[in-house]
C-alpha positions in Angstrom: 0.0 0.0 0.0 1.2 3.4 -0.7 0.9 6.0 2.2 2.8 8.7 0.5 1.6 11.8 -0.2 1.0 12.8 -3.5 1.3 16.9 -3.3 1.6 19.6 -5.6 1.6 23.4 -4.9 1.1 26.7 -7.3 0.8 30.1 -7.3 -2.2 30.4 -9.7 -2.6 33.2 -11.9 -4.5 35.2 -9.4 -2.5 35.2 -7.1 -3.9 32.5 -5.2 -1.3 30.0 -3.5 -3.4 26.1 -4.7 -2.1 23.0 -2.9 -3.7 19.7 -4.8 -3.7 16.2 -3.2 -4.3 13.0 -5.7 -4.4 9.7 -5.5 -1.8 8.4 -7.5 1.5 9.8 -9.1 0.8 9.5 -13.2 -2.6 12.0 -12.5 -0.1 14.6 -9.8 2.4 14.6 -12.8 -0.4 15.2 -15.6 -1.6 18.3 -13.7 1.8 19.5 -12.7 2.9 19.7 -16.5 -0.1 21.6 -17.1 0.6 24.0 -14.8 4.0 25.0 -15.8 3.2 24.7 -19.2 1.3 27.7 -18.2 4.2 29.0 -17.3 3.1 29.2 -13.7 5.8 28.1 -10.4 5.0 24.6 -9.1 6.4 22.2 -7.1 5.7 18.7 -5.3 5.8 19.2 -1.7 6.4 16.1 0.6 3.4 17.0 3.3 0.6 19.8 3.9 -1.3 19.9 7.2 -4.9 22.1 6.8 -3.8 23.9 10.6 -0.6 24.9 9.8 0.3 25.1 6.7 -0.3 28.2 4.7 -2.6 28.0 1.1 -5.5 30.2 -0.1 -7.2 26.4 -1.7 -7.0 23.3 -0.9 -8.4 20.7 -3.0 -7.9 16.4 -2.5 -8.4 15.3 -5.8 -9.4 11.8 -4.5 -12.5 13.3 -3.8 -15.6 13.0 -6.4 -16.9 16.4 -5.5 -13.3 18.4 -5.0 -12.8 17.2 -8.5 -16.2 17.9 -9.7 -15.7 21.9 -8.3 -12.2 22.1 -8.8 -11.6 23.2 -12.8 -8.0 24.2 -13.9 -8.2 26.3 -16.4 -9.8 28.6 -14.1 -6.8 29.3 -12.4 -4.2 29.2 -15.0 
């Protein structure tokens, strides 16, 4: 079983600092090459914890509905 995180983290073209959780490497990688291919900064980040950690989103990906609200070409 794999227990590690799978984390990226982006400042989005608003502004906004976006840290998204997924379920498996290949998907992480997909968005990550569309986000610099947007020529925005992004990076995989080893761990993110909601009460310390600072980020204006959110988003786990594993989830049905965070992926059903969660579109990124609104923030690129």
């Amino acid at each position: 079983m794999d227990n590690e995180r799978k984390l990226i983290k982006f400042l989005a073209s608003s502004g906004f600092s976006v840290v998204l959780e997924f379920g498996n490497i290949e998907e992480m990688k997909e968005y990550e090459e569309k986000i610099k291919n947007a020529e925005l900064q992004c990076e995989v980040i080893p761990d993110f914890n909601l009460n310390f950690d600072q980020a204006d989103l959110f988003m786990d990906m594993r989830s049905p509905e965070c992926r059903a609200q969660f579109d990124l070409e609104d923030w690129i």
